[in-house]
Every structure is written in C-alpha cells, then in structure tokens.
N, C-alpha and C positions, 0 to 999 in steps of 0.2 A: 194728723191722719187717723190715729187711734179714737178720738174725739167723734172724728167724720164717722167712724164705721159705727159705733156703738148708737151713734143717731139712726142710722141708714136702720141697724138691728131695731131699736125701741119701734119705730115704723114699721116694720116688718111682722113685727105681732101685733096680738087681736087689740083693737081698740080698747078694751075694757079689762079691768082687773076686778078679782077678786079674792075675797080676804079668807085665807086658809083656815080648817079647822083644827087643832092641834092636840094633840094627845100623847101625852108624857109618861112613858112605863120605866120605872123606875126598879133597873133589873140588879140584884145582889150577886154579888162575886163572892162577896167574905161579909163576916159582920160589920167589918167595917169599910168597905170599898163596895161600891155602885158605879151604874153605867144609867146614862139616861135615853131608850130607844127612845127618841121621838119621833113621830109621824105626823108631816106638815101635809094637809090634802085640799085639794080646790074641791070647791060642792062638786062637780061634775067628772071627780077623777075614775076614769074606767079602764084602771088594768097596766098603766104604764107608772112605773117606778122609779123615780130616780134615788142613789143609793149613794150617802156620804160616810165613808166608812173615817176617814182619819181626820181628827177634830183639831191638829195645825194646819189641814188644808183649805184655809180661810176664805179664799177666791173661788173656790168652786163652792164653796157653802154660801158665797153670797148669789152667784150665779144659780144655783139653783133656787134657792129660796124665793127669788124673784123669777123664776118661772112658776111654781105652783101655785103664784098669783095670776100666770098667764094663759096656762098650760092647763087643759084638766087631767090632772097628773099629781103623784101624792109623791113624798120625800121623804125615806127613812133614814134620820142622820144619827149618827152614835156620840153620844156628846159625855163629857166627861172632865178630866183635868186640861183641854187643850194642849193635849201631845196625840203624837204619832202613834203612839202604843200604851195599851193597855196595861196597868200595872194593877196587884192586888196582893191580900196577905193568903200566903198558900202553907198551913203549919207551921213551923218557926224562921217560918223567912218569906220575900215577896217574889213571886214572880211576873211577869210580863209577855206580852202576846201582841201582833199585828192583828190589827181583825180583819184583815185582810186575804190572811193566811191560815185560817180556822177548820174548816169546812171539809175538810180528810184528816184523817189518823196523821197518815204521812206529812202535812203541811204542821199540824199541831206540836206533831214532836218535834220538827226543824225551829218553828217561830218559837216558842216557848223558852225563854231562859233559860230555865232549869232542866229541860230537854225530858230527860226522862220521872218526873216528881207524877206519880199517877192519880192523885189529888191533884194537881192544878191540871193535868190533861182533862179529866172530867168536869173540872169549872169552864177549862175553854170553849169542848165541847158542847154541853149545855150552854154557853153564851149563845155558840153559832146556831145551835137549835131556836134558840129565841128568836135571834137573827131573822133565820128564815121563815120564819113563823110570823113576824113581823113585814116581810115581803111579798106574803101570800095575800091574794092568790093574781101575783104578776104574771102578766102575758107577755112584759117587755122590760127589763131592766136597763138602766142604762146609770150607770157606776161618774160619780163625779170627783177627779183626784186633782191634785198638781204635781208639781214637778219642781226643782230647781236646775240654774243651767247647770250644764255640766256633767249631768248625773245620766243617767238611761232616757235615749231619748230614741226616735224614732231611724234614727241611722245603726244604734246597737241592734237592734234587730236583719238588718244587713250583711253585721257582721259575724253575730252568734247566735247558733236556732233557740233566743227565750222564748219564742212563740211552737215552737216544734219545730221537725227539720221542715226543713224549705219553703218554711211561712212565706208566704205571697208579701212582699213589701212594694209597695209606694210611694216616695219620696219626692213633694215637689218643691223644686232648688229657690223659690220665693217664700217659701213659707219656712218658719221658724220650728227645729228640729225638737224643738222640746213639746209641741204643737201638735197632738197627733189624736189619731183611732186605731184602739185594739177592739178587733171583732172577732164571732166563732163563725160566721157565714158570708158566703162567699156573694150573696147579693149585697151585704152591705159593704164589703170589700169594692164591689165593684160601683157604688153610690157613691163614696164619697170620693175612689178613685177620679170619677169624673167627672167627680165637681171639686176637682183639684186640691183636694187633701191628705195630707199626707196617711196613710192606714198602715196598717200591719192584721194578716188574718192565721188566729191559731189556728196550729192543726191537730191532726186527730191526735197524737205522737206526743202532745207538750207532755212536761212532767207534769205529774200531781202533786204542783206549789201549796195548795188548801185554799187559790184561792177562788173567790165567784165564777170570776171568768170560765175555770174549768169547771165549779160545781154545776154551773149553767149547763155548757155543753154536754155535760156528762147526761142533765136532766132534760135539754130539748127548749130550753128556756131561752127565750131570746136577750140578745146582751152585748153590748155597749160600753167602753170603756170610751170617756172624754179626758183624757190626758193635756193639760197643759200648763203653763210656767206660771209659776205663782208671778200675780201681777197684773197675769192676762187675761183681765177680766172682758174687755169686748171680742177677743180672740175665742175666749171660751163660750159665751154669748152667742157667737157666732156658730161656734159647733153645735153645740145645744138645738137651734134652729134647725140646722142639714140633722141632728140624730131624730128630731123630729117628724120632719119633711120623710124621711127615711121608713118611719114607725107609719105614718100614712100612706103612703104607698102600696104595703103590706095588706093592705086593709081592701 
C-alpha cells in the first residue's frame, strides 16, 4: 500500500527534476564547535522555504531534499553532529540548545542546559539571528520534522491547549496520529481539514516556546509545520504535496 502511494505521489509531480544549487555557511558557536546552515535551492526558487531544523530527523531531510529537486522552492537545513540538539563549548563547560526553541528570550532560557549562563544565551541568540537571516526573505515557510510513536501526536493537542486554548483540532480516525499539520491560519486549517488530514491551528494565546511556529505568527510569516513518524517517508511526501497545493492557492 505504502509502495502504491509513493508511486501515485512520484506522478503527481512535475515531470522534470532539477539539480539544487547549494551553499554551505559554516556558522561558529565556540572555537571549537560549528553548525553548517545549508541552503539547498532549485534555479526557480521564489519565496517558499522549507526548514530542517533537527539533523536526527532523517525522513523529512530525505523528503525534503527531493522536493527542491521538484519544487522551486529552496531548503535550509541545520546540519551538524546528527542529533536533535545543539551542543557547544560555553566557558568551562558545554551547553546545548533545541533550534527549535531559540527565537525568544523566553524559549532560550527554558531550551538551554544551563538555563541561565548569559554567554551561551548570546551564542543561542545569535545562532537564531543567523537562522533567520538565512530564511529571508520567505513569503512561506513550511518546517520539516518527525516524530516517534508514542511521543506528542496529533490527539495530545485534544487533550492539552500546546497549541493555545481552544486550538481548532482535526483528527481523522484513518489516518495515523503521529501524521499531522501544525498551522497559525485558519485557511490552512481548513485546507487540509478537508482534504482529510489530520491539523491542529495555534492560537493567538500559545506560550512563547522560542519556537518558528510562533516567531512566524508573531511576524505575519506564513507557516507550516509537516509533522510525521519517522519512516513515513510517502506519508510525508504526501503532505508535502497538499502544503504545496495549499501555498498555490494563496497565490
């Protein structure tokens, strides 16, 4: 079945592929610890971003990768040791960071090992500066994660406002709960609603986690969370498509 879909998908997009232009910025944390922004972009990419923030999330870095071959659309992925988080030498010891959770004061101090070391808040800081610096000048982001089972999935939002109080949820009972979209507007809430998948839409109210998703809303930035279970590479494939289909629309 999975085989079946990912054929249906490869058909689904443009006949033609082309080959990304890439460019490596090789950003310093400490003297000895680096992060490598790269930026994967198709000749014709105008304005839509997709964004790989955590470098064990292998399935959505393969799915993306092969859209900026399809897509004209550019990829800023953060690449590094292949983990989840950020680590570096911060004065006599190392600390560690979500890059996911950078992008406010508030989020920095919580992600941060060291919580309050105001050297390493200013290396986090300046990362996310880079960061977004690196994503300008996006008209459309749309964030490429995974997931494992078990962990926060598109039913916890259901049950606790992560998304702010009374986030609008969508849940549909064939589809796979790890499998979802986090959005800040209420058209794309209601896009992929009814093309049967499962959403979730923050509201004004979320806390300021530090991360995109809110930096987004905060700035008027369109944005995109593709959420799904490591593995599920034609499932995410799949998304990918509707966040696109979604982006033209708009247009």
């Amino acid at each position: 079945m999975r085989l079946l879909l990912a054929l249906s998908l490869i058909c689904a997009l443009p006949a033609w592929a082309a080959e990304p232009t890439i460019h490596r910025q090789v950003y310093p944390l400490s003297a000895a610890d680096t992060v490598q922004i790269t930026r994967y972009c198709h000749p014709e990419a105008a304005g839509v971003y997709l964004f790989h923030p955590h470098n064990n999330e292998y399935t959505a870095k393969q799915v993306a990768l092969e859209a900026v071959r399809r897509y004209p659309v550019c990829l800023i992925a953060l690449e590094h040791r292949g983990t989840r988080r950020i680590s570096f030498r911060s004065g006599e010891s190392y600390a560690d960071f979500d890059p996911n959770r950078i992008y406010s004061p508030q989020g920095r101090t919580v992600t941060l090992s060291d919580g309050l070391d105001e050297a390493a808040a200013h290396t986090a800081a300046a990362f996310a500066d880079a960061v977004l610096s690196a994503l300008q000048p996006a008209k459309f982001i749309i964030a490429m994660h995974n997931n494992t089972d078990g962990a926060t999935n598109i039913e916890s939002y259901a049950l606790e406002p992560l998304a702010g109080t009374d986030a609008p949820v969508f849940i549909h009972p064939q589809h796979d709960e790890d499998d979802y979209f986090y959005v800040n507007d209420p058209r794309a809430f209601a896009f992929f609603q009814s093309r049967g998948f499962n959403v979730v839409q923050q509201t004004e109210d979320v806390a300021d986690d530090g991360s995109l998703s809110v930096y987004a809303a905060k700035h008027g930035i369109g944005y995109i969370n593709i959420e799904a279970e490591y593995g599920h590479e034609a499932e995410q494939h799949d998304m990918l498509q509707a966040a696109w289909q979604y982006w033209q629309s708009l247009r």
